[in-house]
Backbone as ProteinMPNN parsed JSONL, in Angstrom:
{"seq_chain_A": "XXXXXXXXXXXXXXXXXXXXXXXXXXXXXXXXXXXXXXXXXXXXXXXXXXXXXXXXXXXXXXXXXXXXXXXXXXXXXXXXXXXXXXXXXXXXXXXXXXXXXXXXXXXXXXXXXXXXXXXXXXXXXXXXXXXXXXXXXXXX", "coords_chain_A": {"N_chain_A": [[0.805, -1.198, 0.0], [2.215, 1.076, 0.476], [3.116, 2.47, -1.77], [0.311, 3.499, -2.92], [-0.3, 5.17, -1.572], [2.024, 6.991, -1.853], [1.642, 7.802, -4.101], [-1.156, 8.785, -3.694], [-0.756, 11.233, -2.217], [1.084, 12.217, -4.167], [-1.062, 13.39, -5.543], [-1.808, 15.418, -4.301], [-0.14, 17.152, -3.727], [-0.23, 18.419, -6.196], [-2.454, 19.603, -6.214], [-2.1, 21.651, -4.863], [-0.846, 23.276, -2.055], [-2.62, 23.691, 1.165], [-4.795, 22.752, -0.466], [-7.929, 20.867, 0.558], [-8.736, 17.706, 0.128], [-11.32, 15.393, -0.384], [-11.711, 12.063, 0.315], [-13.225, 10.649, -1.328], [-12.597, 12.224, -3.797], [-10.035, 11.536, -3.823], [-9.923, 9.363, -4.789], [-11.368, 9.499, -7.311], [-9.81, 10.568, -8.476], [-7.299, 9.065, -8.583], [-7.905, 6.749, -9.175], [-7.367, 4.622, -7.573], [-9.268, 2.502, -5.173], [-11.734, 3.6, -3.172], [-12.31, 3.032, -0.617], [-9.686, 2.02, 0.47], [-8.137, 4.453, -0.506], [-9.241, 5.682, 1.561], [-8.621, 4.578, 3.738], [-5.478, 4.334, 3.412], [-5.662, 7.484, 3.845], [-5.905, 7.749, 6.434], [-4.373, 6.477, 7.769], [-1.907, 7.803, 7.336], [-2.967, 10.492, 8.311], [-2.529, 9.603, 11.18], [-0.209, 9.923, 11.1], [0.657, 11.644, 11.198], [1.327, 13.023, 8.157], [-0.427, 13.739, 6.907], [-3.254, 16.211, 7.13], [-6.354, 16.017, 8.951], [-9.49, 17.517, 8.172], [-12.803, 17.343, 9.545], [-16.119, 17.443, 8.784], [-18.486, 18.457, 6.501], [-17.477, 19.915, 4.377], [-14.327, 19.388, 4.973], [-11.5, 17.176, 4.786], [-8.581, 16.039, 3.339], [-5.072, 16.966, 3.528], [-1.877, 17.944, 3.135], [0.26, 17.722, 5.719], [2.886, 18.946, 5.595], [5.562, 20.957, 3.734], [6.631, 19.407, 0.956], [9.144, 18.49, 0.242], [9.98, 17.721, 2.821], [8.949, 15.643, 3.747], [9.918, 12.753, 3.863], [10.358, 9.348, 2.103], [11.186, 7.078, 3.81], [9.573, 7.947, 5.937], [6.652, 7.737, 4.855], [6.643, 5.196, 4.39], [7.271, 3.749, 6.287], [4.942, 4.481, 7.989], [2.969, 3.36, 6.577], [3.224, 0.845, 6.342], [4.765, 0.25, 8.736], [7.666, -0.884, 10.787], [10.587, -1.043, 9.004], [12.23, -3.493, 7.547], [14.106, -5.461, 6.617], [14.996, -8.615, 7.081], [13.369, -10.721, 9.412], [14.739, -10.922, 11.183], [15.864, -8.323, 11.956], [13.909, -6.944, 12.964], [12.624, -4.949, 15.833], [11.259, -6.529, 17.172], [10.975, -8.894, 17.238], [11.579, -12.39, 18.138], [14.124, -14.642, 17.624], [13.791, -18.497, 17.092], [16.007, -19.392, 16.041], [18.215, -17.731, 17.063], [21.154, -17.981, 18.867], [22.034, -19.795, 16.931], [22.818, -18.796, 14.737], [24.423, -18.236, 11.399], [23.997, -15.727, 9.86], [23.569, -13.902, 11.914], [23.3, -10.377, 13.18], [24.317, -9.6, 10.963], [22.621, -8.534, 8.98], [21.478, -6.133, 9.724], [23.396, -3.93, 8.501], [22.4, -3.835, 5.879], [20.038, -3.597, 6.388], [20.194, -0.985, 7.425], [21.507, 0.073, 5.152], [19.027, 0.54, 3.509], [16.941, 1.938, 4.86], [18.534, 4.117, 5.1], [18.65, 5.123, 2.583], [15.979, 5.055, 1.36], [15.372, 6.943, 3.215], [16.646, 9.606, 1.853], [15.095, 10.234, 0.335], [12.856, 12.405, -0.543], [9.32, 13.412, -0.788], [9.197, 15.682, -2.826], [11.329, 14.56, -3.897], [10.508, 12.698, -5.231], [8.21, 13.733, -6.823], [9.546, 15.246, -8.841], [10.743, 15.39, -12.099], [11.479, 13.188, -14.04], [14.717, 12.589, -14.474], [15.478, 14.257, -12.438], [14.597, 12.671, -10.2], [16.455, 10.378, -10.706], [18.801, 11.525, -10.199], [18.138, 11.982, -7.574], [17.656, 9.198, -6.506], [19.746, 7.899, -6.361], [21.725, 9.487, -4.971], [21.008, 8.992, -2.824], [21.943, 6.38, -2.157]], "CA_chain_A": [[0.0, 0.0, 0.0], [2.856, 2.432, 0.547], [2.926, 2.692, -3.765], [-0.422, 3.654, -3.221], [0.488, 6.343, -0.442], [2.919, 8.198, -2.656], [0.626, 8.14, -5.534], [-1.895, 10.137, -3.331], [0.261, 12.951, -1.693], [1.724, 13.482, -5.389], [-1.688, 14.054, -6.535], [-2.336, 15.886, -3.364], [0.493, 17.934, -4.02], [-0.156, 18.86, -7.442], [-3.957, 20.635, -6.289], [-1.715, 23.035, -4.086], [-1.03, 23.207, -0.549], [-3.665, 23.8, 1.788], [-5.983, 22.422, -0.513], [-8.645, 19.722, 1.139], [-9.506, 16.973, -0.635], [-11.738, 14.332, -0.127], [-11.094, 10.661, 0.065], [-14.226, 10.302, -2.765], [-11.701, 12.839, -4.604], [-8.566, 11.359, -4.589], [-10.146, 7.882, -5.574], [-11.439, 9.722, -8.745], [-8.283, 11.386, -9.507], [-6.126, 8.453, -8.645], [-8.688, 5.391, -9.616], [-7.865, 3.551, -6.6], [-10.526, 2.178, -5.114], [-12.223, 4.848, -2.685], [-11.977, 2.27, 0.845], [-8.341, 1.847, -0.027], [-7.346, 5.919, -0.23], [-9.844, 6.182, 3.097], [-7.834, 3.489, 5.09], [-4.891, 5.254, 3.498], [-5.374, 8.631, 4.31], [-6.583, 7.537, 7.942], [-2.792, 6.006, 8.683], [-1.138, 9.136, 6.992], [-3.11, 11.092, 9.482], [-1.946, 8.941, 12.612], [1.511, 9.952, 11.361], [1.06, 13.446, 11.019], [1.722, 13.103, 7.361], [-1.459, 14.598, 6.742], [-3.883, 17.135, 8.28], [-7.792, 15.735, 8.265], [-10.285, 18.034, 8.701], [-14.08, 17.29, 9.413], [-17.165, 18.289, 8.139], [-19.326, 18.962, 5.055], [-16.399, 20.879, 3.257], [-13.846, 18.663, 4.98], [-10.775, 16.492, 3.53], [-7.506, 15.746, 3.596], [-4.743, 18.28, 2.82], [-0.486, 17.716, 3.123], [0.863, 18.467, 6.632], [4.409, 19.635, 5.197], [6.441, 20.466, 2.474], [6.974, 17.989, 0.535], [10.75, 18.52, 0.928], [10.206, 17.548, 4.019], [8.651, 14.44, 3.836], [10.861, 11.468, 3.367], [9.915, 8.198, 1.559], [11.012, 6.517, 4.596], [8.25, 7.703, 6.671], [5.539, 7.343, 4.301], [6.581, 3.656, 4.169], [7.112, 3.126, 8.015], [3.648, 5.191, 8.665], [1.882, 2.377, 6.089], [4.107, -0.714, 6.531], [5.555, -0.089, 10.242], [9.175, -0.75, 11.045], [11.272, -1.268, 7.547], [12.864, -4.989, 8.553], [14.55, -6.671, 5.249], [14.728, -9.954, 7.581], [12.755, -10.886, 10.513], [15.791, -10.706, 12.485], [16.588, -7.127, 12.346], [12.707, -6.229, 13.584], [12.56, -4.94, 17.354], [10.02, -6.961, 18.235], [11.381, -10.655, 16.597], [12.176, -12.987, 19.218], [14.039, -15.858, 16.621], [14.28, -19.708, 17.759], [17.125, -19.931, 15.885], [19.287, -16.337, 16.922], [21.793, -17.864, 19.24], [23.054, -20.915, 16.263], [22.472, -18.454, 13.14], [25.354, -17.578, 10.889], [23.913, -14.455, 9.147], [23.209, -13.211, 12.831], [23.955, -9.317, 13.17], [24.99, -8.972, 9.491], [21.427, -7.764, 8.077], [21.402, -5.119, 10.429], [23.883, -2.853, 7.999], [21.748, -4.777, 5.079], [18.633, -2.829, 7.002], [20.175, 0.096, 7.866], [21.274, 0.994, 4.506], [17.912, 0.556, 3.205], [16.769, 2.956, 5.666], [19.174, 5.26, 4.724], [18.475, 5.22, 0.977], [14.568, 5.763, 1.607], [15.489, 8.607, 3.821], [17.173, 10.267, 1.078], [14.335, 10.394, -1.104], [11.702, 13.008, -0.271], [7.541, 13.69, -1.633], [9.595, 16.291, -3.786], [11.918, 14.209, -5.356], [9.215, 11.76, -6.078], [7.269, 14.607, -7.694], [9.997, 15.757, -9.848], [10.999, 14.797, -13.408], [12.656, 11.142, -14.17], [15.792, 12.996, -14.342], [15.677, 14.547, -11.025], [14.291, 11.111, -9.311], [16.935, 9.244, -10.855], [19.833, 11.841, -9.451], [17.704, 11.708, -5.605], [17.914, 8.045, -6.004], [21.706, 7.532, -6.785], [22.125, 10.403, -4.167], [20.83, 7.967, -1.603], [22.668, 5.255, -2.656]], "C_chain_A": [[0.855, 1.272, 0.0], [2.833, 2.931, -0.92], [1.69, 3.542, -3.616], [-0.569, 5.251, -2.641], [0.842, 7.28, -0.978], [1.825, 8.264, -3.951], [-0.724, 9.162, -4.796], [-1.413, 11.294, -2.69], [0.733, 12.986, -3.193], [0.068, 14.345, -5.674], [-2.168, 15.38, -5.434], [-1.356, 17.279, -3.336], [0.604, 18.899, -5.314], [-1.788, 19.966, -7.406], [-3.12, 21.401, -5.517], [-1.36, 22.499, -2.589], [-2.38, 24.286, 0.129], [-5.265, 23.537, 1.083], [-6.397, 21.275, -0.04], [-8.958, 18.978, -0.328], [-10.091, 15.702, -0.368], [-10.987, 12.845, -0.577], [-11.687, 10.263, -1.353], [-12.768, 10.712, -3.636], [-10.803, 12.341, -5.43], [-8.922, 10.067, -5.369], [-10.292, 8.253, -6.92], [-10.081, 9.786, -9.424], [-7.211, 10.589, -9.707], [-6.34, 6.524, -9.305], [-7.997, 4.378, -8.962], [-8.957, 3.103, -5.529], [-11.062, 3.145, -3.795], [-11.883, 3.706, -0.84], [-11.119, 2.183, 0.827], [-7.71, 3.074, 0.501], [-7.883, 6.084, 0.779], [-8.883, 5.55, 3.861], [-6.347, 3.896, 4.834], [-4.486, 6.46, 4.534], [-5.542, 8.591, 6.581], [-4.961, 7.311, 8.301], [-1.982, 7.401, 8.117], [-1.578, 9.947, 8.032], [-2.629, 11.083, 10.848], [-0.509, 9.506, 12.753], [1.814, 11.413, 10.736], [1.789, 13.8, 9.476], [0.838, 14.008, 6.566], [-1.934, 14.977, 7.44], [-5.441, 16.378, 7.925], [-8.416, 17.219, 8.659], [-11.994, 17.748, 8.685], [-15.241, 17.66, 8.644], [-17.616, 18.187, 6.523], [-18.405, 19.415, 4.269], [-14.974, 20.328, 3.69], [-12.794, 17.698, 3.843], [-9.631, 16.381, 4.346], [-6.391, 17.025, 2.785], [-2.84, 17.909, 3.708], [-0.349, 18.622, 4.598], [2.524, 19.404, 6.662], [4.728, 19.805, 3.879], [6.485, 19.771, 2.18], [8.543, 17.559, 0.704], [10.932, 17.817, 2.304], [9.562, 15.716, 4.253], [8.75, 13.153, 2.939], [9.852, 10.524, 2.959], [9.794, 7.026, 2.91], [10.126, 6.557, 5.849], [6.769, 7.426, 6.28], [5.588, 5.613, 4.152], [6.354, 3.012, 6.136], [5.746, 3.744, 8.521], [2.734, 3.932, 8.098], [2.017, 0.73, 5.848], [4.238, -1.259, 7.901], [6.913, -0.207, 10.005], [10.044, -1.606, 9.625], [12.164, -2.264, 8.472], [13.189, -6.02, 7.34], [14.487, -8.181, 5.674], [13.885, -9.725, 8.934], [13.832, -10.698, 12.058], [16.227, -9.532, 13.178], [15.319, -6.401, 12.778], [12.984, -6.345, 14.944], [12.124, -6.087, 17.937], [10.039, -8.418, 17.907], [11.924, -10.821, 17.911], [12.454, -14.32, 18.512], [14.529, -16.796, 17.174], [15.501, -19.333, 17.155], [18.926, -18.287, 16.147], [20.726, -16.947, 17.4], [22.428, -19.14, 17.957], [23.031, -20.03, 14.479], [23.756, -17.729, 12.605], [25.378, -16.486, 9.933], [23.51, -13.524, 10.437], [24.309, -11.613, 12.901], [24.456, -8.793, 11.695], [23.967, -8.346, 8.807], [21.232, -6.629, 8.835], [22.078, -3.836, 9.38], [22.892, -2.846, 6.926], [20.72, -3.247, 4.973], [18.836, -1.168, 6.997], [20.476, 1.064, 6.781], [20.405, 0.798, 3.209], [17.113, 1.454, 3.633], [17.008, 4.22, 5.503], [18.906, 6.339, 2.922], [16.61, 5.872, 1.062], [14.812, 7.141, 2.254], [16.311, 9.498, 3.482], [16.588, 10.896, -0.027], [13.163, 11.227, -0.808], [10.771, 13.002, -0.934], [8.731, 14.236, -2.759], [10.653, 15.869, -4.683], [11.367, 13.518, -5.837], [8.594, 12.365, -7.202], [8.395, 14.707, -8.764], [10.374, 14.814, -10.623], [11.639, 13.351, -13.318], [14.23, 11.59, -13.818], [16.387, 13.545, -12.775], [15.541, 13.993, -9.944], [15.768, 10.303, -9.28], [18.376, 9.638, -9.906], [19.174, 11.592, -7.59], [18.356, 10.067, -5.413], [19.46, 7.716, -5.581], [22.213, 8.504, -5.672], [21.979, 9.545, -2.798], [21.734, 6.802, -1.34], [24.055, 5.71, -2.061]], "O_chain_A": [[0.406, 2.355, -0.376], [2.395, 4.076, -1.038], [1.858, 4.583, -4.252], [-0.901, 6.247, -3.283], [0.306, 8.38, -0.841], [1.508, 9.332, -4.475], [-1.155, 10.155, -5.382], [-1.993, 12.366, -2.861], [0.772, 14.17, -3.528], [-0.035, 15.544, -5.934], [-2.891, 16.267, -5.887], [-1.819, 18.353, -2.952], [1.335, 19.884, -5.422], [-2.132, 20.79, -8.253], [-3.806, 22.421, -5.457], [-1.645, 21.38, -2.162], [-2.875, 25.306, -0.349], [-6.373, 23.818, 1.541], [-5.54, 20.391, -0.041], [-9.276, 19.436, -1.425], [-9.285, 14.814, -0.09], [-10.114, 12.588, -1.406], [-11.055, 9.754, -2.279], [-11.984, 9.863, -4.062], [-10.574, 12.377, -6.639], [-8.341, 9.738, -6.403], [-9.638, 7.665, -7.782], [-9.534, 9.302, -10.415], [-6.315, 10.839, -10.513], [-5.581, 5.615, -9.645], [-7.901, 3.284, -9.517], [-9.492, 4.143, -5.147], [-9.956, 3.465, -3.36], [-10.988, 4.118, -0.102], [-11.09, 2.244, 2.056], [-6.994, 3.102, 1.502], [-7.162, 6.806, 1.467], [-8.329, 6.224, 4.73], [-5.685, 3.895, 5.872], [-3.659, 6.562, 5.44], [-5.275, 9.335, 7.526], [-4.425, 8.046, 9.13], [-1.369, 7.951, 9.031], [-0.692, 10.253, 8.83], [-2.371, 12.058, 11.555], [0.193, 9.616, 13.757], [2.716, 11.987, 10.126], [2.667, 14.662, 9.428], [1.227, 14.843, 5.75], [-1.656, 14.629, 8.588], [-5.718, 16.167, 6.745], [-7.799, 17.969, 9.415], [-12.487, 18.005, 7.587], [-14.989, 18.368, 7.669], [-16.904, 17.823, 5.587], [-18.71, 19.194, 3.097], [-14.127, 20.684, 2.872], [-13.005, 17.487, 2.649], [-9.543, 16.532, 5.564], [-6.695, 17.753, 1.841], [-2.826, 17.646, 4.91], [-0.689, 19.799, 4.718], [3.025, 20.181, 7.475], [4.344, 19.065, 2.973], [6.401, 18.873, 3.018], [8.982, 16.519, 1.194], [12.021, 17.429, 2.729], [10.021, 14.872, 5.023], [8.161, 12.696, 1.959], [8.674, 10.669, 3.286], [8.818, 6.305, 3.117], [9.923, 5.616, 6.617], [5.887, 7.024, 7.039], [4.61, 4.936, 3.833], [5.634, 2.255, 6.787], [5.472, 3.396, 9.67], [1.882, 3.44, 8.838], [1.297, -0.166, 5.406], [4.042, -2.4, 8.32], [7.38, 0.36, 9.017], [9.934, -2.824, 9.483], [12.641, -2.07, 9.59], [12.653, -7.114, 7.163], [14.032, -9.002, 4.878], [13.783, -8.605, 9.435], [13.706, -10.476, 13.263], [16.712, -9.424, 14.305], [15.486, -5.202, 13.004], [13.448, -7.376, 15.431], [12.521, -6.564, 19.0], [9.118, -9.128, 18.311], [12.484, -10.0, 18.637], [11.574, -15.181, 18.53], [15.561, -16.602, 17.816], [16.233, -18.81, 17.995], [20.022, -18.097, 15.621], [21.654, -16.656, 16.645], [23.601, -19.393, 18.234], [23.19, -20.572, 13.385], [24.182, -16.744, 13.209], [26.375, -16.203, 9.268], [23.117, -12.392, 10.152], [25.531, -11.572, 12.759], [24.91, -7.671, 11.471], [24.33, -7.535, 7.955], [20.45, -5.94, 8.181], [21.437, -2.785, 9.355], [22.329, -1.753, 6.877], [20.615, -2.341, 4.146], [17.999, -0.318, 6.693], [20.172, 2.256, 6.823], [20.878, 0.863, 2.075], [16.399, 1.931, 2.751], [16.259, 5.189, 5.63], [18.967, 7.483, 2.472], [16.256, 7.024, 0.812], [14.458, 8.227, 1.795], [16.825, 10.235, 4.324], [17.021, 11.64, -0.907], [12.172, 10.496, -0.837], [11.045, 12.542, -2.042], [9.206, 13.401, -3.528], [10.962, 16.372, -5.763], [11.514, 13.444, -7.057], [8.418, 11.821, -8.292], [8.063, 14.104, -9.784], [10.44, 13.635, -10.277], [12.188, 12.739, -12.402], [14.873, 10.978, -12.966], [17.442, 13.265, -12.205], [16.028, 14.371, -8.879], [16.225, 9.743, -8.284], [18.988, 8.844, -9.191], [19.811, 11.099, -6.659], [19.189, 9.711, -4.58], [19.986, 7.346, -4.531], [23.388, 8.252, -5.405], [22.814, 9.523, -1.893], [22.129, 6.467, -0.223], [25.058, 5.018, -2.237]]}, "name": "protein", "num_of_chains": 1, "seq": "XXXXXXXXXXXXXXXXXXXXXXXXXXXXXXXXXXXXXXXXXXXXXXXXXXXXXXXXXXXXXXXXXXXXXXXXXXXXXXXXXXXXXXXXXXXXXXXXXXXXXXXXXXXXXXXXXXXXXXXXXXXXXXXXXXXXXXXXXXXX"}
């Protein structure tokens, strides 16, 4: 679902800042399925990625720059904790940790995976192929 994530903050970014837009909205504009961008935008909210607001005239509407908001939190806000193996998640407790001979080595694995997402902001997403492809390689 995070794919689905960045595909609604671009389009969310492209009506302006501070504009609202409904969940109906973005489903039109993004033709994913309208329960999908709701259960979406609902975890973007939790993570302060977005702003909701209530009501009849109500919506959804970008809590930051886009500059400002990394790839790697739009994935950990709609994934949870980025964990290439089960081993390098907090919250794994693995039968086999104390006889395993890749133990401790996915940890850098993880971390520069981590690092590479959190190199890549909304705004380099948004921009051209050319300017994606230098963010990416910049991460790297």
């Amino acid at each position: 679902m995070t794919d689905y994530a960045v595909v609604l903050l671009l389009y969310m970014t492209q009506e302006g800042a501070g504009t609202l837009l409904s969940s109906a909205r973005l489903a039109a504009l993004t033709r994913i399925p309208e329960p999908t961008v709701s259960k979406i935008l609902k975890i973007l909210a939790r993570h302060d990625i977005v702003h909701s607001v209530r009501g009849m005239r109500g919506g959804y509407m970008i809590n930051k720059g886009i500059g400002q908001i990394r790839i790697v939190d739009v994935v950990e806000a709609v994934e949870g904790e980025i964990a290439v193996t089960d081993c390098v998640a907090d919250s794994h407790d693995c039968v086999i940790r104390n006889h395993c001979a890749g133990r401790g080595r996915w940890d850098a694995v993880n971390d520069a995976v981590k690092n590479a997402l959190a190199g890549i902001t909304l705004a380099d997403m948004a921009g051209g192929e050319d300017r994606n492809s230098r963010a990416v390689k910049a991460a790297l």
